[in-house]
C-alpha positions in Angstrom: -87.5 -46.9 49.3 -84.3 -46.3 47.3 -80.9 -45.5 49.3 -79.6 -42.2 48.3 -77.0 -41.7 45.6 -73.3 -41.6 46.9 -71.1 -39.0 46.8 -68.1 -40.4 45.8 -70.0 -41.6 42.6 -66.6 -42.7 40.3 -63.8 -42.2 42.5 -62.2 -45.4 43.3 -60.2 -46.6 46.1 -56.3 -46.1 44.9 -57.6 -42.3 43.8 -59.0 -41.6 47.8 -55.4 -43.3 49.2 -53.2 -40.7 46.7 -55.3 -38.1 47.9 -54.7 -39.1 51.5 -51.4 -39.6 51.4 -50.8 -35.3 49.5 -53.3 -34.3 52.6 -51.2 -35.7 54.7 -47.6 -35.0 53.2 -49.2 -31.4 52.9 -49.7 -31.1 56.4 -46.6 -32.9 57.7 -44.9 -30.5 55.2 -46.8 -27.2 56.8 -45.6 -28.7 60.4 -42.0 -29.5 59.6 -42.0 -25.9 58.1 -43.4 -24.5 61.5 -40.9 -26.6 63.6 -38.2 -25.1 61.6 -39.3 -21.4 61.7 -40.3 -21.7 66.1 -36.4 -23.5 66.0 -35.2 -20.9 63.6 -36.3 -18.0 66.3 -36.2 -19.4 69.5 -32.8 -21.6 69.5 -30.4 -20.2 66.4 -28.1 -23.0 67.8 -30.2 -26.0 67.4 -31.9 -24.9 64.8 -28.5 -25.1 63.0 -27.6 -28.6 63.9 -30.9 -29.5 62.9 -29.7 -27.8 59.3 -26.7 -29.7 59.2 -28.7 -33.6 59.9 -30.8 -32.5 57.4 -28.2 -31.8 55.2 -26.3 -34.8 56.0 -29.2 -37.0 55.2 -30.0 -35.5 51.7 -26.3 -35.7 51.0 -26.1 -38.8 49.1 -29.2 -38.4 47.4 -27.6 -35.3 46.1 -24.4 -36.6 45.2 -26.7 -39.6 43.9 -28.5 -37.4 41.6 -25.2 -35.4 40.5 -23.6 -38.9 39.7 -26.7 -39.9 37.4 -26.8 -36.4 35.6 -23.0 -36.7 34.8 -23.2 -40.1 33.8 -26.0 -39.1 31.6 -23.7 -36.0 30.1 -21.7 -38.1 29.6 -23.6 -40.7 27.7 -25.0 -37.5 25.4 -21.4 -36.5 24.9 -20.3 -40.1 23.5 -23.3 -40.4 21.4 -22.5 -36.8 19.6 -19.2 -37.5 19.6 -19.9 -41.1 17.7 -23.4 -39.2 15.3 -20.3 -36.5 14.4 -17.8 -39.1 13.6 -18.6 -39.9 10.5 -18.2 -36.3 9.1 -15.2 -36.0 10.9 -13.7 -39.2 9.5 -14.1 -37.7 5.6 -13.0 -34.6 6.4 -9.4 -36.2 8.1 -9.5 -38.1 5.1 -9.8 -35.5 2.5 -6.7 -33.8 4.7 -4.7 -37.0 4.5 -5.5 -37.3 0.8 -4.6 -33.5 0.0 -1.7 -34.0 2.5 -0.2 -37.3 0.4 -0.8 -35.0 -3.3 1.4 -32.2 -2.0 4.2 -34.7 -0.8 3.8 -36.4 -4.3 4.4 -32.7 -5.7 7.0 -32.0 -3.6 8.9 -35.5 -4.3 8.4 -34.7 -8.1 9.6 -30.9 -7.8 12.9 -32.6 -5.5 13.4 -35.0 -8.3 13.1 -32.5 -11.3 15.4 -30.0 -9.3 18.0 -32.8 -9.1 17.9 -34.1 -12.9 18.0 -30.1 -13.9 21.3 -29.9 -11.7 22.9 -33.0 -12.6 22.1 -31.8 -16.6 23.9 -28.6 -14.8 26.4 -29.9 -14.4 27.5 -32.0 -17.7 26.5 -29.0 -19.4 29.4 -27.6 -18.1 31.5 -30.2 -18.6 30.3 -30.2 -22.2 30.3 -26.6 -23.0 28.0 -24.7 -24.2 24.5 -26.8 -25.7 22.8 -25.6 -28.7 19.8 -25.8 -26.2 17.8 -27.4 -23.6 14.5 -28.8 -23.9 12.0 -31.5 -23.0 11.0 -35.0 -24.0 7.1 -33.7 -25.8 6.4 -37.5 -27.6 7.5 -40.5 -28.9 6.4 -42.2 -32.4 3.3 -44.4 -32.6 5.0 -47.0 -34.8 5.5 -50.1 -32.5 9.0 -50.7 -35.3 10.6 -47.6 -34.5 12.0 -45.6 -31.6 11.6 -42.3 -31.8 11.0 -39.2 -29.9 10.2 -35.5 -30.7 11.4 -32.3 -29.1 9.8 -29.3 -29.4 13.0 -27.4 -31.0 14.0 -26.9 -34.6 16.3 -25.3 -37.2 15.2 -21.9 -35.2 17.0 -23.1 -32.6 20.0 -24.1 -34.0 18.9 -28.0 -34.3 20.4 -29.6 -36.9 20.2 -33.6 -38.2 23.0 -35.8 -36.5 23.7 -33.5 -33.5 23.6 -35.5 -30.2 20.8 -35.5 -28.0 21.7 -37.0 -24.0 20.4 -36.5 -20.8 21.8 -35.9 -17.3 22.0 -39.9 -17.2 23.8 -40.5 -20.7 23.2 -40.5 -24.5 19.4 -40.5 -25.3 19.7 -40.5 -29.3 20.3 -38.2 -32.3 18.8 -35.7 -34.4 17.4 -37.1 -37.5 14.7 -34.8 -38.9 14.7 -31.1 -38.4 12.1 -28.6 -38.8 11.3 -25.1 -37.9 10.3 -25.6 -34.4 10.3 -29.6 -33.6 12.4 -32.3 -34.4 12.5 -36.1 -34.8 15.7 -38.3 -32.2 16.0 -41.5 -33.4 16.6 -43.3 -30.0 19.7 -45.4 -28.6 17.1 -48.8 -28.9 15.9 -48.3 -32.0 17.5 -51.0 -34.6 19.0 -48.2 -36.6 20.7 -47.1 -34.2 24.6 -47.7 -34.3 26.8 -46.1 -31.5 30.3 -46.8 -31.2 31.7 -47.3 -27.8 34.1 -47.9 -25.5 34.3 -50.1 -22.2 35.4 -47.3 -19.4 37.6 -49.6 -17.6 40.0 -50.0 -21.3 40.4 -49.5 -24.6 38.0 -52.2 -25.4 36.2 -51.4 -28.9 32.4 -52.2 -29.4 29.1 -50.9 -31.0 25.8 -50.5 -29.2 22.8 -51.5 -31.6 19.5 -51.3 -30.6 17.4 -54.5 -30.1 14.0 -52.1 -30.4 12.3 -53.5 -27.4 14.2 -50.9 -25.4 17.6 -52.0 -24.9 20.6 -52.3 -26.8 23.1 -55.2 -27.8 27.2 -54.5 -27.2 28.8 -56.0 -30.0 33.2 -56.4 -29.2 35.1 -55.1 -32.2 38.0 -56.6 -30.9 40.3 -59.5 -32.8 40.7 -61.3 -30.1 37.5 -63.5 -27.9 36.7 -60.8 -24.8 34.5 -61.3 -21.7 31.6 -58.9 -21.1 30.6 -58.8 -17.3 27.9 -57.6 -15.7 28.2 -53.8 -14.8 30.5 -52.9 -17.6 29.7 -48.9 -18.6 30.2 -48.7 -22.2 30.7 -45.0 -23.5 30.8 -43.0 -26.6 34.3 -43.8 -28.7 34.0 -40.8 -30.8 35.2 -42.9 -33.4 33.6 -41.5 -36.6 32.4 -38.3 -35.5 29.0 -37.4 -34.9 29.1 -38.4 -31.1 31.3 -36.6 -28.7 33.0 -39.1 -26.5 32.9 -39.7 -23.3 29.1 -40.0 -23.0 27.7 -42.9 -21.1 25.7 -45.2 -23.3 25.1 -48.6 -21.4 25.5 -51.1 -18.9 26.3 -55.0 -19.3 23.4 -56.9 -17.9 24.8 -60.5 -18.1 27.9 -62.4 -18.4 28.9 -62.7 -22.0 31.7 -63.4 -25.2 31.8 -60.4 -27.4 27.9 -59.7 -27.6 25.8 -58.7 -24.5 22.5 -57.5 -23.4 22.6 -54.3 -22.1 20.9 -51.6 -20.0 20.5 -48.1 -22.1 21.5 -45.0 -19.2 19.8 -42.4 -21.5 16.1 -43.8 -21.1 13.8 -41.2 -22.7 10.9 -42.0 -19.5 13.5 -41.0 -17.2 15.2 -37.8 -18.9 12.6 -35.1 -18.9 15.3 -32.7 -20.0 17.6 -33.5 -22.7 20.3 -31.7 -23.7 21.2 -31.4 -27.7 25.1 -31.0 -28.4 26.4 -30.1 -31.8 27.7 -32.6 -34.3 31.5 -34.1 -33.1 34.3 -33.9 -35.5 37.5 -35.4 -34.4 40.6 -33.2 -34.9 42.9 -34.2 -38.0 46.4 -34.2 -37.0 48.2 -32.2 -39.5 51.6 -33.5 -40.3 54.9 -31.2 -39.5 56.1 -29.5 -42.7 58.9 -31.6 -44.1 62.6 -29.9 -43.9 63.4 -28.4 -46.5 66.4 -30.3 -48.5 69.7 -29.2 -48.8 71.3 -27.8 -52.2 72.8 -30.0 -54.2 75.5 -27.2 -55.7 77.1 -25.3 -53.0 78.2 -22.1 -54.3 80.9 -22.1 -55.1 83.7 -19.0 -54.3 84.9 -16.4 -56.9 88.4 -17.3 -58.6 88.2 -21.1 -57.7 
């Protein structure tokens, strides 16, 4: 005959220890529990050094348990800080970007406000300009150096007035129309200026060599010596340019012809001044004394 079926039909061993083990954790559980209510009521004392081992003993596995959820935090707050970074990265660099544009714009504005005082003040050195303007263009032939200003005949602009800068000469007028007119520049080949060295009376011409500087060519009889860092200015031999205007500076050593920096570079004057055409004074002779007469007159009855 057959053995009956058992009743544990599936439950293997390691399932019938777990269970064992919560029976008897559960009943430990329900006697500690017991102990602690009997202690609780009957010795208030004991009961509360009993309190205080317990508490003792679960201590570290408090501060344990604190430490790992910290560290943890911590952990989460690295790894959002470094998931955020990225967007916080562009957005410092837009800043830094839009931060280096409005020193750029302030450094221009500085700049401008410093050329517009400098022209200041040779404008009142100068008198009165027939106006003040910018700089608009410059002529597409690669032969000539020219320049336009948005000014004309309304204006008062006229051909061969004087055009400078806060710097020193920039060119002269040669085309004038309604509202715009043409400078022929201090480096273009047609240019002629005369000049003067500022340290003497030396006599000289600045031509333009049309790649954007100009040639000082002595006038003087005698050999000269040109050294570097000689200012030539306007003469104002001739008319058309007022003197005193700064023109160039000697680059090189040199005898009676020198390369030369121009002062009055167009890219660096945005304003420009126009002055009106220089005529030199004639001195007018004194009136000559009037002669003597030959035939005094002579007395009645002589």
């Amino acid at each position: 005959m057959a053995p009956p079926p058992s009743q544990r039909v599936g439950f293997s061993r390691p399932a019938q220890y777990l269970l064992f083990v919560a029976y008897v954790g559960t009943v430990l559980g329900a006697v500690g529990g017991l102990i602690l209510l009997v202690t609780a009521w009957a010795d208030p004392a004991g009961h509360s050094q009993l309190r205080s081992r317990l508490t003792d003993l679960t201590v570290p596995v408090s501060a344990g348990g604190a430490a790992v959820l910290r560290t943890g935090g911590g952990v989460g707050q690295r790894l959002g800080d470094w998931w955020r970074a990225g967007a916080q990265n562009a957005a410092l660099r837009q800043e830094l970007e839009e931060a280096r544009i409005q020193m750029v714009d302030v450094g221009a504005v500085r700049a401008e406000n410093q050329r517009l005082k400098r022209l200041l003040k040779v404008a009142e050195r100068t008198g009165s300009p027939i106006a003040v303007t910018r700089v608009v263009a410059s002529s597409p032939a690669a032969l000539r150096r020219l320049a336009v200003l948005p000014v004309g005949r309304s204006s008062g602009v006229r051909p061969n007035q004087t055009v400078r800068g806060a710097r020193g000469l920039v060119g002269r007028v040669i085309e004038a129309g309604a509202i715009s007119a043409r400078i022929l520049l201090v480096t273009d080949t047609a240019s002629v200026v005369p000049v003067r060295r500022a340290t003497d009376t030396l006599s000289a011409v600045a031509v333009g060599d049309g790649a954007g500087g100009v040639e000082i060519r002595s006038l003087a009889n005698r050999r000269v010596r040109l050294n570097p860092g000689d200012l030539f200015v306007t003469s104002g031999i001739g008319g058309v340019f007022p003197p005193g205007i700064p023109v160039a500076i000697v680059r090189q050593t040199a005898s009676d012809q020198a390369a030369a920096r121009p002062l009055g570079n167009p890219d660096l004057s945005d304003h420009v001044m126009v002055l009106p055409v220089f005529e030199p004074r004639v001195a007018t002779p004194p009136p000559a004394p009037i002669p003597a007469s030959s035939s005094a007159e002579q007395p009645p009855g002589a």
